[in-house]
Backbone bond lengths (Angstrom), bond angles and torsions (degrees), N, CA, C in turn:
res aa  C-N    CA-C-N  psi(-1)  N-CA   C-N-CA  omega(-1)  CA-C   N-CA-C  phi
1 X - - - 1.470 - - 1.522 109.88 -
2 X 1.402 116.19 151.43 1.563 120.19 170.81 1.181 121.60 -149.58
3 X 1.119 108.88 140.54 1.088 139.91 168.95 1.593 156.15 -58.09
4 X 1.340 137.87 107.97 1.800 108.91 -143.61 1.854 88.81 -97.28
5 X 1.072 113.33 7.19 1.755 106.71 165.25 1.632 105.26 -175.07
6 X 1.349 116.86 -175.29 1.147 143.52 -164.61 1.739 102.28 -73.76
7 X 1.249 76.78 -56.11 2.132 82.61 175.07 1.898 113.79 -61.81
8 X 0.892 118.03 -26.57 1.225 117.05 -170.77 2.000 101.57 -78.12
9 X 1.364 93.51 -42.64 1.681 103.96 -171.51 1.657 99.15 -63.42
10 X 1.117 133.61 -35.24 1.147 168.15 179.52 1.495 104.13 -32.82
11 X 1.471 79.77 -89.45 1.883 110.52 166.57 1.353 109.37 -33.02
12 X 1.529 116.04 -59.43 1.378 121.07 -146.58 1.867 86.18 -91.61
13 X 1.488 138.53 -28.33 1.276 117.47 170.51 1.703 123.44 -62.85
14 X 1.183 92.91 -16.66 2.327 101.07 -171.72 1.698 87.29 -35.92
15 X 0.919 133.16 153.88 1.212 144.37 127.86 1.567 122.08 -155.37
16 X 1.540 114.05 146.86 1.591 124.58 -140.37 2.248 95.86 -93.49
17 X 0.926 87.09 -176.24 2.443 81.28 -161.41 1.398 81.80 -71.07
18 X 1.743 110.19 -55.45 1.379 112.00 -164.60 1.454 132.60 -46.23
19 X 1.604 104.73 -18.58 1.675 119.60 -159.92 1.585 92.96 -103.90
20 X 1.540 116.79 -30.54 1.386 110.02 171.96 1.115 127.58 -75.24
21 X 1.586 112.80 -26.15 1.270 110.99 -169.23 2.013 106.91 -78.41
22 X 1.432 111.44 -20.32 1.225 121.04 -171.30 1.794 90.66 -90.09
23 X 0.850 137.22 -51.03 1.268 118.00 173.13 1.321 121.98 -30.90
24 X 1.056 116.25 -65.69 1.890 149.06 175.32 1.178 105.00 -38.27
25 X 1.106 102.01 -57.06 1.905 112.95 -176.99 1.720 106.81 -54.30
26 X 1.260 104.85 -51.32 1.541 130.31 -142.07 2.026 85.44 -80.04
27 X 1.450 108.55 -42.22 1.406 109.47 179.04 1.534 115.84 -94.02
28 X 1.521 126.87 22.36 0.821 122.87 175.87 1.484 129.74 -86.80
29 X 1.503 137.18 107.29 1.042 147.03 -148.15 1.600 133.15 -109.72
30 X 1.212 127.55 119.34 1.639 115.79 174.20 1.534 119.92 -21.46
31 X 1.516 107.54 117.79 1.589 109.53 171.59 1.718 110.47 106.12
32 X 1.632 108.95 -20.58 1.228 123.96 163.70 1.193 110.16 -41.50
33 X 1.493 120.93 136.07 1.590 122.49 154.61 1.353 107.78 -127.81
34 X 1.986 110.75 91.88 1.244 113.36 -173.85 1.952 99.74 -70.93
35 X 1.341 94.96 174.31 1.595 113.18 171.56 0.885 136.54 -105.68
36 X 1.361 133.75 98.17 1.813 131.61 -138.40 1.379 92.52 -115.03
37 X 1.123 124.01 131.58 1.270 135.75 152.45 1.599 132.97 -55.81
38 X 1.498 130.36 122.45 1.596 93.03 -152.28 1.963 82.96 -123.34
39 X 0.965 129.63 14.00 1.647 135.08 143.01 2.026 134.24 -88.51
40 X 1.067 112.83 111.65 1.442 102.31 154.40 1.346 142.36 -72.05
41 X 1.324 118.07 13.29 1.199 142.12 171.61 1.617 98.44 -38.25
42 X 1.623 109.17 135.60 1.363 110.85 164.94 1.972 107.93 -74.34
43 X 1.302 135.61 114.00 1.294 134.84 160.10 1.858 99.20 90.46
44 X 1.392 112.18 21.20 1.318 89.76 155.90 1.913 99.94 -149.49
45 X 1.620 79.02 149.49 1.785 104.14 -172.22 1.608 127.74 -78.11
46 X 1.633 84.18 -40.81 2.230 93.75 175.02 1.570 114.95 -125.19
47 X 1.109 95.40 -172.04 1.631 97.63 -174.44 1.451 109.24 -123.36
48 X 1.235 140.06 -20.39 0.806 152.55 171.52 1.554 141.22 -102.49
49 X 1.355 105.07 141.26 1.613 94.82 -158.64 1.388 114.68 -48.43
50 X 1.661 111.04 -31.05 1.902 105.86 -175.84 1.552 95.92 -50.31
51 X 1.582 119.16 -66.49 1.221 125.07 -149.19 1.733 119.16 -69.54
52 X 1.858 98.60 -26.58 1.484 80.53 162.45 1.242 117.72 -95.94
53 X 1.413 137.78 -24.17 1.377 134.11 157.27 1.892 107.38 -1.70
54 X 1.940 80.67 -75.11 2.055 97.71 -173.74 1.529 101.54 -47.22
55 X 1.148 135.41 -14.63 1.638 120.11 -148.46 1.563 97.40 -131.39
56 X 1.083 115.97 5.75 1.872 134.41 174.00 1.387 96.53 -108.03
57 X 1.472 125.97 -45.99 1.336 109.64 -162.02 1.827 117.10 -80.49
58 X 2.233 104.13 -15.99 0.950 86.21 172.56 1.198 124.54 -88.34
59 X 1.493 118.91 -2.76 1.691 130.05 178.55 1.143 112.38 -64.03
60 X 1.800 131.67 -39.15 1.077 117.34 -166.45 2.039 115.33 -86.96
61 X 1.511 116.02 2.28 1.430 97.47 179.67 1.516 81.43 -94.71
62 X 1.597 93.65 156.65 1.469 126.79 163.57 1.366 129.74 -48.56
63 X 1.573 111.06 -21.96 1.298 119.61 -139.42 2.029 80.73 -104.33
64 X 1.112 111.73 -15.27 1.896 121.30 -177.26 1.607 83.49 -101.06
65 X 0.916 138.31 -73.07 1.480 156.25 -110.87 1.699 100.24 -31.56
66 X 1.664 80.38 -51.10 2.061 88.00 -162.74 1.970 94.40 -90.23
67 X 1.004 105.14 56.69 1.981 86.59 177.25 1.714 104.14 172.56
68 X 1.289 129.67 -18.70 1.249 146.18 139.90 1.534 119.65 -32.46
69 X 1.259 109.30 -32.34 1.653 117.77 174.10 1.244 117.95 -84.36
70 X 1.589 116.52 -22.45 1.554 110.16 -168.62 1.822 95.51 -81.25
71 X 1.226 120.91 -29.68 1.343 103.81 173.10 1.858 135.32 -67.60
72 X 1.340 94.44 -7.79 1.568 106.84 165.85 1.671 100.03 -52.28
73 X 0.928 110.80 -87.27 1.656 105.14 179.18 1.183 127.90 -41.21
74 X 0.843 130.05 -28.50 1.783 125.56 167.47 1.349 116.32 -62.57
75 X 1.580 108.58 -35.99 1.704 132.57 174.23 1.158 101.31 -52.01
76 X 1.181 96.92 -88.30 1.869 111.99 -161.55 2.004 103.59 -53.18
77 X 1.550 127.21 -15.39 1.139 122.58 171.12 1.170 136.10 -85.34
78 X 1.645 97.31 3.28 1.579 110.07 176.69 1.682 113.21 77.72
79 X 2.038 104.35 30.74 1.749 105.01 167.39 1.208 138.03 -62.21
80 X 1.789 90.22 -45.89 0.999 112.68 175.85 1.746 124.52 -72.88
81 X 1.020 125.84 84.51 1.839 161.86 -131.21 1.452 86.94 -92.21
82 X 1.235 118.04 -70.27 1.828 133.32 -171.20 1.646 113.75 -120.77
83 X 1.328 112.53 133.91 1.537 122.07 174.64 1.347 123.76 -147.22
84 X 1.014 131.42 85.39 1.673 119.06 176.45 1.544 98.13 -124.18
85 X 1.793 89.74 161.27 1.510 109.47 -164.74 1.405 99.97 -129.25
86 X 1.221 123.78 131.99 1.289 155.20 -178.61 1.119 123.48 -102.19
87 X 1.512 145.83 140.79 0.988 135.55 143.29 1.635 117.42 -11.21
88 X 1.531 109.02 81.35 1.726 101.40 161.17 1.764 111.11 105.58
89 X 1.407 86.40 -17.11 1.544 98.82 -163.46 1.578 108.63 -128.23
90 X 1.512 108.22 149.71 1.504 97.40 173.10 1.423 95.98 -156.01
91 X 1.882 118.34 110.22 0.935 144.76 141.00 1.342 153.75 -55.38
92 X 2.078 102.98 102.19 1.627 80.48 -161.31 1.445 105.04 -125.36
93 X 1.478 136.32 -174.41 1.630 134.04 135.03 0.969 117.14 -96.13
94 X 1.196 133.48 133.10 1.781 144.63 -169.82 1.592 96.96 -117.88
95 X 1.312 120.31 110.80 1.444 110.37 154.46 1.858 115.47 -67.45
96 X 1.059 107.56 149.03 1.375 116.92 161.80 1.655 128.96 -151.84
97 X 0.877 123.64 -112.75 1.824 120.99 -179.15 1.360 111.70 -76.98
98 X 1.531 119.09 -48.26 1.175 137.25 -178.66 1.541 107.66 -58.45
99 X 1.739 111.93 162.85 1.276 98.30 170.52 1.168 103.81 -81.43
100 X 1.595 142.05 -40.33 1.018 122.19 -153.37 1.794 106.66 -85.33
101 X 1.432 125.81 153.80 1.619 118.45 156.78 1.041 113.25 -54.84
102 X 1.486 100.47 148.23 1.910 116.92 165.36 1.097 101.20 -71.91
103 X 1.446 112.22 172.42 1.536 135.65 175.93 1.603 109.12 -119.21
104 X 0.759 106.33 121.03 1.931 123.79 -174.11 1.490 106.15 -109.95
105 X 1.075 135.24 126.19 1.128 152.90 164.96 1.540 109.11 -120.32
106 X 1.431 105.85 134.69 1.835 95.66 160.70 1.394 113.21 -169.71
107 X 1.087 126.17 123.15 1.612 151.11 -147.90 1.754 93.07 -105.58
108 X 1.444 95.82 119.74 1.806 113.32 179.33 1.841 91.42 -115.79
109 X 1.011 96.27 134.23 1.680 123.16 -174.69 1.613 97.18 -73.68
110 X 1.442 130.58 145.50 1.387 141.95 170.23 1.267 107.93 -65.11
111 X 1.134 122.49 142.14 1.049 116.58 -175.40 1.913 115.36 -76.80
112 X 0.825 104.83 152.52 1.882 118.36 -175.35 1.427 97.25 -52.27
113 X 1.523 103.11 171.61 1.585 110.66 -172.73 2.099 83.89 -101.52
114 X 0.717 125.50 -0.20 1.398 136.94 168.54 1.394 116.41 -63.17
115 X 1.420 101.06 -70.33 1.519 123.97 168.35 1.061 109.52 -47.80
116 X 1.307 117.42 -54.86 2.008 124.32 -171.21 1.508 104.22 -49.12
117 X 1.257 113.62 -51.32 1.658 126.15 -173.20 1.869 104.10 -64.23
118 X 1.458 107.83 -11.60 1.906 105.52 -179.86 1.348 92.40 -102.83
119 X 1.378 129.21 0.01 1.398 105.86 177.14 1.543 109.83 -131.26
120 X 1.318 107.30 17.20 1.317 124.52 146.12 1.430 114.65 -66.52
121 X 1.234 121.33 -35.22 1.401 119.15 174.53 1.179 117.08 -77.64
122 X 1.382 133.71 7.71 1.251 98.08 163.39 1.517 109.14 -121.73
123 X 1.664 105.74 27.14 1.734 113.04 154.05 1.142 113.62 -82.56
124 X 1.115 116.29 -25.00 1.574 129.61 177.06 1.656 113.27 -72.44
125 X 1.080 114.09 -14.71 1.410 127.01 171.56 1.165 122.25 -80.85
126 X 1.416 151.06 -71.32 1.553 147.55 138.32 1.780 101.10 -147.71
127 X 1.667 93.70 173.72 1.148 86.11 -167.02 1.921 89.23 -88.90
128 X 0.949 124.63 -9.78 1.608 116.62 -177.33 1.807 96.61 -58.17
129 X 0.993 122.61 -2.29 1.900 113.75 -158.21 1.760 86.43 -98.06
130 X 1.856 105.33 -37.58 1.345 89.53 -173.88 1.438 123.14 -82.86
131 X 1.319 112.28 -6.00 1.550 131.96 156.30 1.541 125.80 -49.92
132 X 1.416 81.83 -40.49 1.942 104.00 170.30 1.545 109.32 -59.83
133 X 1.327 108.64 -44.02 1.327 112.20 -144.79 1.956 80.05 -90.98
134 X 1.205 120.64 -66.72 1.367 119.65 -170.65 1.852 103.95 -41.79
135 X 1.458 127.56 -13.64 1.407 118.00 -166.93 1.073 85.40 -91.53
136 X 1.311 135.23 -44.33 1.562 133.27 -162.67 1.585 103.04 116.00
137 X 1.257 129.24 18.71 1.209 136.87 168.30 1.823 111.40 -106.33
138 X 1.371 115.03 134.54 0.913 105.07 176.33 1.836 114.09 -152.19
139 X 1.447 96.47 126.65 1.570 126.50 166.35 1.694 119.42 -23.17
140 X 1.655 99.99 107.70 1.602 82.71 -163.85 1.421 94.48 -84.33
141 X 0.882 136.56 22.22 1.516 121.60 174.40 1.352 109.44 -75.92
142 X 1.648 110.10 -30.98 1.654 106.98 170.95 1.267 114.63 -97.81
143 X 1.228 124.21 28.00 1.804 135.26 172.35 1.946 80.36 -49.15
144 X 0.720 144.32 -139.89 1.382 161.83 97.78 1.467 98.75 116.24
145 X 1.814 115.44 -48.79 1.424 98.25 -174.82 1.443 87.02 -85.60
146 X 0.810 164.47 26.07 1.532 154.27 -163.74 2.246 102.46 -122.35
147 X 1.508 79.40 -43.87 1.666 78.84 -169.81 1.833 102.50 -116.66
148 X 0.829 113.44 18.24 1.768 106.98 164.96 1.304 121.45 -64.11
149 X 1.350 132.01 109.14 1.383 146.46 -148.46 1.804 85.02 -69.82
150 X 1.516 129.49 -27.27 1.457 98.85 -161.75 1.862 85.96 -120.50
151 X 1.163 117.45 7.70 1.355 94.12 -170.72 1.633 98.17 -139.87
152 X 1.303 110.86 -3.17 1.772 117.45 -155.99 1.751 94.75 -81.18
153 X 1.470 97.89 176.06 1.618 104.27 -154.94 1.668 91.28 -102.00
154 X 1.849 115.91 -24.00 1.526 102.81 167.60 1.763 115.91 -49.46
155 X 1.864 112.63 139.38 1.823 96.36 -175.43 1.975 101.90 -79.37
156 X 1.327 98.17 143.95 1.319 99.32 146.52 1.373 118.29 -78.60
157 X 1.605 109.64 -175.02 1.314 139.46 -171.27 1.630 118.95 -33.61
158 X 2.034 92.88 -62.00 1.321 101.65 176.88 1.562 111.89 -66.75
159 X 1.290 117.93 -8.99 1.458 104.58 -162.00 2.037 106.17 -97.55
160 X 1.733 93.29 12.79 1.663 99.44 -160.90 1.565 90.52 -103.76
161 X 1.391 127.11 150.81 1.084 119.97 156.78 1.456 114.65 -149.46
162 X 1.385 114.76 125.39 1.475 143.01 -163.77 1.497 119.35 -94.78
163 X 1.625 102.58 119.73 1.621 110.31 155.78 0.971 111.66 -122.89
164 X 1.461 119.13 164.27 1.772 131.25 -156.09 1.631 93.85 -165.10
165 X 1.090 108.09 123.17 1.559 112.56 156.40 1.543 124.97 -97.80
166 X 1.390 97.22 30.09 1.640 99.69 178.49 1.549 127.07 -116.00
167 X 1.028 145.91 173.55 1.153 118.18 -155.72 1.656 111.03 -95.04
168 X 1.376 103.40 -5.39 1.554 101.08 175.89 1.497 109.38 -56.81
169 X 1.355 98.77 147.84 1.757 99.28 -172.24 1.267 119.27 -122.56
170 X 2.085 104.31 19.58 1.471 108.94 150.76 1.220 135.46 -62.98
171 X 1.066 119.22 157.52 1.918 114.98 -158.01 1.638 81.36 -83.54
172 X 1.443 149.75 -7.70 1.322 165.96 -116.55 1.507 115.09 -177.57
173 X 1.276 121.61 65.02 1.566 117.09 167.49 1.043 118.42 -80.56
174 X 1.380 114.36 175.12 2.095 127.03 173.38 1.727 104.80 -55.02
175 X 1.774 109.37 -61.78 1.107 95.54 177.28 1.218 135.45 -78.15
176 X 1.524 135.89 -14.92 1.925 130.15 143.23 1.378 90.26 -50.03
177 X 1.090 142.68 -49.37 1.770 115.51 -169.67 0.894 125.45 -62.02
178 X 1.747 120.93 -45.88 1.173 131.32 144.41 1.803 136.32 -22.25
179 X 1.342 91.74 -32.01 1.893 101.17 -162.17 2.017 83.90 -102.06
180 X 1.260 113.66 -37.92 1.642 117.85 170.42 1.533 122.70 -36.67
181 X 1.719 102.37 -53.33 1.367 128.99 -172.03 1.682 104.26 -82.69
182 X 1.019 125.97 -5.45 1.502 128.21 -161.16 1.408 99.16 -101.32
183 X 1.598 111.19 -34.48 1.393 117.80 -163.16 1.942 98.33 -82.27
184 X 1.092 108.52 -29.71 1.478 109.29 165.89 1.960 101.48 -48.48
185 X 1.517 114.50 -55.13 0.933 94.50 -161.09 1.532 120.67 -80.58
186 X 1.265 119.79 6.19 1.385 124.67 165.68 1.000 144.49 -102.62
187 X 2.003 91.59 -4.07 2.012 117.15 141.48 1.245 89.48 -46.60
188 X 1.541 146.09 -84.84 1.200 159.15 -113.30 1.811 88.81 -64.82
189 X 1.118 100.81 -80.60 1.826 106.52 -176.84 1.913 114.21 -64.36
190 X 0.972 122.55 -2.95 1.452 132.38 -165.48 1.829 122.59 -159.27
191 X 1.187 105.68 58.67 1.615 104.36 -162.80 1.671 107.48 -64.92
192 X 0.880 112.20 4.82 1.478 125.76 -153.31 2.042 97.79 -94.16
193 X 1.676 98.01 -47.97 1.317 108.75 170.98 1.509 117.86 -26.13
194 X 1.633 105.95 -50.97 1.401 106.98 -179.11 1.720 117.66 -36.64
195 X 1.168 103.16 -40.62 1.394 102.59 -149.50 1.560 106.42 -80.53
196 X 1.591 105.70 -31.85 1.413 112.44 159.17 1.599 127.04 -49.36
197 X 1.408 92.40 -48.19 1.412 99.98 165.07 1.985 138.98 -50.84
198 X 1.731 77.95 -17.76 1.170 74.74 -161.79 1.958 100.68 -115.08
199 X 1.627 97.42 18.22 1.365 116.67 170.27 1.686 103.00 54.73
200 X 1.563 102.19 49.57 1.690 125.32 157.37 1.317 134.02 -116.31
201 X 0.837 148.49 105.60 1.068 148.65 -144.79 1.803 107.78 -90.09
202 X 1.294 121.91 100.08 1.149 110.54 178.40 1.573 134.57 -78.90
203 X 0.914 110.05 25.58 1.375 114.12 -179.88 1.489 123.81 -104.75
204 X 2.358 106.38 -11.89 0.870 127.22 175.21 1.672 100.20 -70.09
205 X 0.975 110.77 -65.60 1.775 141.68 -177.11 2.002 86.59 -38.61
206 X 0.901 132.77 -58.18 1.813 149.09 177.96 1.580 100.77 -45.98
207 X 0.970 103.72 -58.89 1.827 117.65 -173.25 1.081 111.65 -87.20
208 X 1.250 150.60 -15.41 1.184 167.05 104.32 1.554 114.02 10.75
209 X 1.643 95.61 -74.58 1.357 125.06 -173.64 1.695 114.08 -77.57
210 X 1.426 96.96 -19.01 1.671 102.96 176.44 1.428 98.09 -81.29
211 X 1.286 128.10 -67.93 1.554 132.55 -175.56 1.294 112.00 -41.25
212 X 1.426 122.84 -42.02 1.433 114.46 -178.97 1.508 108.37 -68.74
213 X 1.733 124.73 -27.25 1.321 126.55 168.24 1.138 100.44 -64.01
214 X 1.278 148.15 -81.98 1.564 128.24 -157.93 1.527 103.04 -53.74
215 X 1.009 136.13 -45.25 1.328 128.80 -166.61 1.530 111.50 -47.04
216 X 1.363 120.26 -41.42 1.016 143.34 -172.89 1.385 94.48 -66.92
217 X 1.326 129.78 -70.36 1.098 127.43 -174.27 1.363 140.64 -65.98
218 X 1.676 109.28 -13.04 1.681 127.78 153.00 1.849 101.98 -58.06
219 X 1.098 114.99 -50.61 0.983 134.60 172.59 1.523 140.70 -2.36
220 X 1.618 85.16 -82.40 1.668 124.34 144.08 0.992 126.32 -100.44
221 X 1.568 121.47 35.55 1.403 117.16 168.31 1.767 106.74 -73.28
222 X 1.083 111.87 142.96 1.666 112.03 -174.86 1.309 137.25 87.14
223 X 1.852 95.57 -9.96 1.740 115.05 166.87 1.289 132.52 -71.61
224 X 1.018 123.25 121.36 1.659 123.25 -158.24 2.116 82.83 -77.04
225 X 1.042 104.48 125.31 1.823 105.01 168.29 1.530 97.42 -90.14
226 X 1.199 104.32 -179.32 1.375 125.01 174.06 1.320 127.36 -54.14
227 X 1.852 107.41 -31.49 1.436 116.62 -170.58 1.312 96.56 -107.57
228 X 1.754 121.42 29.17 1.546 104.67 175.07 1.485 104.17 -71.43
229 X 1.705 124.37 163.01 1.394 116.84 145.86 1.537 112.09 -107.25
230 X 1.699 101.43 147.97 1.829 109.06 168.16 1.650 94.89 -44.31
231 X 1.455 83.15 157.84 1.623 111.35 165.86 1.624 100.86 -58.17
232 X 1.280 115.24 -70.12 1.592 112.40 -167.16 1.489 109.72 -72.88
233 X 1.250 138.44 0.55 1.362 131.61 171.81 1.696 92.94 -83.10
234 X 1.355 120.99 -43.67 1.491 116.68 -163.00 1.636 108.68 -76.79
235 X 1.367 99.24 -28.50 1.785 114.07 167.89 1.780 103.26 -49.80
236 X 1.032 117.08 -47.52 1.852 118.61 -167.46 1.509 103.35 -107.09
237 X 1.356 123.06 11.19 1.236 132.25 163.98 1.151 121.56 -71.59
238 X 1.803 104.68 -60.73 1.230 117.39 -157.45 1.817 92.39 -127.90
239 X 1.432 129.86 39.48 1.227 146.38 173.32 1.272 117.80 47.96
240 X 1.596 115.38 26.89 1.792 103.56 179.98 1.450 103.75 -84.31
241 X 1.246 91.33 164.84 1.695 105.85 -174.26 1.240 121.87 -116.88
């Protein structure tokens, strides 16, 4: 369809929660993995630090600032119908005005051999941190390599890349914003996704962090620690004679 200006496309995108949400429903299909929102919070999408981390870091560049918001509502209305994330990739259907859903595609860049070396540090940290991270809890001491606007492992702008089958001809539509904001919410149930996303393999980062534990522990094999006891205190401890 086309359009003889901006206002007309405009017009013809309005659509009301009630008319979306029955669309959505109505196109919802076997094999679908819609995106449910699991807060009523006015203006927020996840519950968890992974998921709002992802959904803070895309608010603060400029380059989302003004158009990043219209996909909150499509989110929280149940548009986003289908979402899976791939190695690198994240595939979605966005209902919107039309009957049929859009198609969302969007390609996240690997992370740098830069980056790799900031998230080496936190194998180097213990392996209980990567326990943290696999529960969905996570250590704010490494807030920082994760969210550093010039060095952090969340992608910026350049590192996002967007398809839309709709006729908006922002490099940034409702529904990529929509499919953006969704992926926050599947940090929430899956923090692990990230790393796929970000075409890392976490199991290297796991083994990594295990080897440096035994190493450690060949190490000090034979070191009396702090909580050793003497022989003769443990003799009248535990009654040997």
């Amino acid at each position: 369809m086309k359009y003889n200006n901006y206002h007309d496309f405009q017009n013809y995108s309005q659509i009301s929660i009630e008319e979306l949400r029955e669309k959505s429903k109505k196109n919802m299909k076997k094999g679908y993995c819609p995106v449910v929102t699991k807060t009523t919070k006015r203006g927020v999408i996840a519950t968890t630090w992974w998921g709002n981390s992802w959904c803070n870091n895309l608010e603060r560049y400029a380059d989302y600032s003004s158009r990043i918001g219209r996909g909150k509502r499509y989110v929280k209305n149940g548009a986003v119908i289908d979402l899976k994330i791939e190695e690198g990739l994240i595939k979605a259907k966005v209902q919107g005005s039309r009957s049929k859903p859009y198609k969302v595609e969007i390609q996240i860049d690997p992370l740098s051999e830069k980056s790799k070396k900031n998230i080496y540090k936190i194998a180097e940290s213990s392996i209980d941190t990567l326990e943290s991270l696999v529960y969905g809890e996570f250590p704010q001491e490494l807030a920082s390599i994760f969210t550093d606007k010039e060095i952090g492992l969340f992608p910026n702008p350049d590192e996002i890349h967007i398809t839309c089958d709709c006729p908006d001809w922002a490099y940034l539509c409702k529904h990529a914003a929509s499919a953006l904001y969704g992926v926050g919410i599947r940090l929430d149930e899956d923090p692990l996704m990230f790393f796929l996303l970000r075409s890392f393999d976490f199991n290297v980062l796991l083994q990594k962090s295990i080897n440096e534990k035994k190493e450690l522990m060949i190490k000090n094999l034979g070191t009396k620690g702090e909580r050793t006891i003497p022989k003769s205190k443990a003799k009248k401890l535990f009654g040997i004679l």
